[in-house]
C-alpha positions as CSV (number, residue, x, y, z in Angstrom):
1,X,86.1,51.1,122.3
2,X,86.8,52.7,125.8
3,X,83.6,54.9,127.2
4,X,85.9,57.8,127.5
5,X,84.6,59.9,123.7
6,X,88.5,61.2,123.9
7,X,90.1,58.1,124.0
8,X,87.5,56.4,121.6
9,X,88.3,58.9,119.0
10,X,92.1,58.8,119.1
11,X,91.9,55.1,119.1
12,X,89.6,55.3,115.8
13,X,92.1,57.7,114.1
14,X,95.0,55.4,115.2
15,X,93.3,52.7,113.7
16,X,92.9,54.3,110.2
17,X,96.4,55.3,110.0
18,X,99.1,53.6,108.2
19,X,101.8,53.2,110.6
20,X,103.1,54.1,113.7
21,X,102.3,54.1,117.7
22,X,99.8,55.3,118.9
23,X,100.4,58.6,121.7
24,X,97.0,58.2,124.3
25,X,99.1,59.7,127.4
26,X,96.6,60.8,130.4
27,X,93.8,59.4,128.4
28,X,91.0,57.0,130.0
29,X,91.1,53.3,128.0
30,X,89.3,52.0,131.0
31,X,87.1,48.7,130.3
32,X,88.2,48.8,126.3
33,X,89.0,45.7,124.5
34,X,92.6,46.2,122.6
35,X,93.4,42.5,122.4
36,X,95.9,41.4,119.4
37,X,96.6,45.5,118.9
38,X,100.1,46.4,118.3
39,X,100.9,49.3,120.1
40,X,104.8,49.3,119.7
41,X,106.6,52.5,120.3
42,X,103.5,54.0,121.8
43,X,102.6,56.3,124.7
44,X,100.5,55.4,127.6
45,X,102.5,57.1,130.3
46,X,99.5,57.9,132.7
47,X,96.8,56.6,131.0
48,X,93.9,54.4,132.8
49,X,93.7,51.1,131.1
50,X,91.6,49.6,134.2
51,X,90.0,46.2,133.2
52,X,91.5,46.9,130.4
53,X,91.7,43.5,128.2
54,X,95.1,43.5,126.8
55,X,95.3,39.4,125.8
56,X,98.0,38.9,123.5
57,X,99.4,42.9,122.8
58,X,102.0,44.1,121.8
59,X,104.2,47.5,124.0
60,X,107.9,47.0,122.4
61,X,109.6,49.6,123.7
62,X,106.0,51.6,125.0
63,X,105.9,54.0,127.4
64,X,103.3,52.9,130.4
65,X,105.2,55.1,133.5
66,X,102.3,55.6,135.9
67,X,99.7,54.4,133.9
68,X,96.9,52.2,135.7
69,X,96.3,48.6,134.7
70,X,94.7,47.7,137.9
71,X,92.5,44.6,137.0
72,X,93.6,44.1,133.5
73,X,94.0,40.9,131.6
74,X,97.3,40.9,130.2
75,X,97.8,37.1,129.3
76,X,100.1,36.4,126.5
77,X,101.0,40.2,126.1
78,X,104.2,41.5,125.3
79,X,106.4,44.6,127.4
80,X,109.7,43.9,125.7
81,X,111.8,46.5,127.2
82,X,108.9,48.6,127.5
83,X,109.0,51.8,130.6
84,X,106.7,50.5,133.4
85,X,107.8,52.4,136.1
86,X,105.6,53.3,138.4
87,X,102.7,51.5,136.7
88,X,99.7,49.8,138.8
89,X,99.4,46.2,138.1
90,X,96.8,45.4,141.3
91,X,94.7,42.4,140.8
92,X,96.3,42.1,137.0
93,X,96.6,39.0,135.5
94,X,100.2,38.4,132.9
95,X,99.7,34.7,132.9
96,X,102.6,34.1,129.9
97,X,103.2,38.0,129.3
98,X,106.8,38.8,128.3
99,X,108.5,41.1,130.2
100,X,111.8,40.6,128.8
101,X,114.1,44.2,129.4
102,X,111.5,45.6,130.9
103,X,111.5,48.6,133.4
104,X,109.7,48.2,136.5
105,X,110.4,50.7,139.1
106,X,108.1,50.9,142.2
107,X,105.6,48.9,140.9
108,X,102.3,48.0,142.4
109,X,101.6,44.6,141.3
110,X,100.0,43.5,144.7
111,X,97.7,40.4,143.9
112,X,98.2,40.3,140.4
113,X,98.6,36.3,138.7
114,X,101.7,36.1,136.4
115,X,101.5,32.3,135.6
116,X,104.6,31.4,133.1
117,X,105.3,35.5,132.9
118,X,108.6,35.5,131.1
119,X,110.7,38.5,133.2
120,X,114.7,37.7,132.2
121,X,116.4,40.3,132.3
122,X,113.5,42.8,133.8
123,X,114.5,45.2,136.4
124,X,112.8,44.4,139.4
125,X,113.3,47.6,142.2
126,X,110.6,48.0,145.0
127,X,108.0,46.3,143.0
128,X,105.2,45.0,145.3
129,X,104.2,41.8,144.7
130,X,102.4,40.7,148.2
131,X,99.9,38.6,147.3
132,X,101.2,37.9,144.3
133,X,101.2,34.8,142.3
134,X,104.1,33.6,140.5
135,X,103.7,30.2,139.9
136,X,106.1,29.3,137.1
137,X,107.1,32.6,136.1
138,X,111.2,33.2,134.5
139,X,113.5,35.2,136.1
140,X,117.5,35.6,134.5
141,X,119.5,37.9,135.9
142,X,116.7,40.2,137.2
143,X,117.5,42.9,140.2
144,X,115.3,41.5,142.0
145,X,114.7,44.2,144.7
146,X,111.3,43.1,145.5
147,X,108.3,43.3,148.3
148,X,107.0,40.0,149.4
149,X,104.5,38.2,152.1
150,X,103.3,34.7,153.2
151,X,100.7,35.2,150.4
152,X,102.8,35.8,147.6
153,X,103.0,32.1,145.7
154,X,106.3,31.0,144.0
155,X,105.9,27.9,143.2
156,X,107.9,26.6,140.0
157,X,109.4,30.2,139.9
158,X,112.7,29.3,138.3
159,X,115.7,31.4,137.2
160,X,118.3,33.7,138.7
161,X,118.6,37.2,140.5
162,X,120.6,39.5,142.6
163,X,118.8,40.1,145.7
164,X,118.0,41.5,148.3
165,X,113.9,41.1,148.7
166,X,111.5,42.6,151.4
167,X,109.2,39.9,153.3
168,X,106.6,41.9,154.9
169,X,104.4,40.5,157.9
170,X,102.6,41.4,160.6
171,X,105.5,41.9,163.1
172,X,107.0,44.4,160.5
173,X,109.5,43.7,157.9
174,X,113.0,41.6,157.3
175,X,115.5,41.2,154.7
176,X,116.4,38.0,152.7
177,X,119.4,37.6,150.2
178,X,122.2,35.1,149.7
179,X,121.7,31.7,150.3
180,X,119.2,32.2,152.8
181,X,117.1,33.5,150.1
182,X,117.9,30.5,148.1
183,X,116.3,28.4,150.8
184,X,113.5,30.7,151.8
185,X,111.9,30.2,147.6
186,X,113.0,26.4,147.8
187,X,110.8,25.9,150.6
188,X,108.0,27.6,148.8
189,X,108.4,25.5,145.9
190,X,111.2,27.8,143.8
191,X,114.6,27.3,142.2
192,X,116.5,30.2,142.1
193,X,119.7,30.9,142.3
194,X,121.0,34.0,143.9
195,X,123.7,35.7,142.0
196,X,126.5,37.9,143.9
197,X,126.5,41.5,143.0
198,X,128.5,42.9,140.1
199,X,132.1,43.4,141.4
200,X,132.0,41.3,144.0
201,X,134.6,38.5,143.9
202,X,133.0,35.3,145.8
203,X,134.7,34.3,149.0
């Protein structure tokens, strides 16, 4: 149970309930272990779930906007189309989450690990992943509107996206997209192919 006596005691009357998600918005969950729970069509939308252990959860269609999973362990857990806008993800790990439909609008998931994270058909838009590693995570499809350095790790990423992204470095910031984009992850050990934007008739 978190420390947090408010949390703790919604969490203990979700649990002896029959059905249904559980509503925990601005509520602290920091530290708790919630492994395994299902937490489908729940609401998390600013809650603090800081190193938080989440290992093999389930947030169909949740709502986490804003909330703060800076440090959690997320492996194997499951966001199908779930609202993570705005969400922290700093130092997180996903290693294997699925992310499938998800939402993820200006999210901060600098230095997070997201090793096999399945994110086809994810919206990707300003999402900060310098630092980043996503070593053999799945793309399909994904806006892929992303922030990027030299320390951000893409090695096996595989998959397909509609660019642009952001690489950030010390002399400011560029943009990649097209084919040069293409290149740029298949130097750093990628494959993925950059798709033309909706409407636009190749050349």
């Amino acid at each position: 149970m978190p420390a947090d006596a408010e949390a703790a005691s919604r969490l203990t009357e979700w649990l002896g309930a029959d059905e249904g998600g559980i509503d925990v918005i601005g509520l602290d969950l920091s530290g708790a272990d919630l492994s395994e729970g299902d937490f489908s069509e729940s609401w998390f939308t600013d809650a603090k779930l800081v190193n938080t252990r989440l290992v093999g959860s389930e947030f169909y269609r949740s709502d986490l906007e804003r909330a703060d999973l800076t440090g959690a362990d997320a492996t194997n857990a499951s966001f199908v189309r779930a609202n993570l806008d705005d969400a922290v993800f700093r130092n997180a790990v996903l290693d294997g989450a699925n992310l499938v439909k998800a939402s993820l609008y200006e999210v901060d998931a600098s230095y997070s690990r997201c090793w096999g994270t399945q994110f086809l058909g994810a919206s990707l838009l300003k999402v900060d992943f310098r630092g980043a590693d996503l070593s053999h995570a799945v793309l399909q499809e994904n806006s892929f509107k992303v922030r990027l350095d030299a320390d951000t790790v893409l090695t096996g990423l595989t998959g397909s996206v509609f660019g642009p992204v952001e690489f950030v470095d010390a002399d400011g910031s560029r943009t990649i997209a097209g084919a040069e984009l293409e290149e740029w992850i298949r130097e750093r050990g990628g494959d993925v192919h950059v798709l033309e934007p909706r409407g636009r008739r190749p050349r």
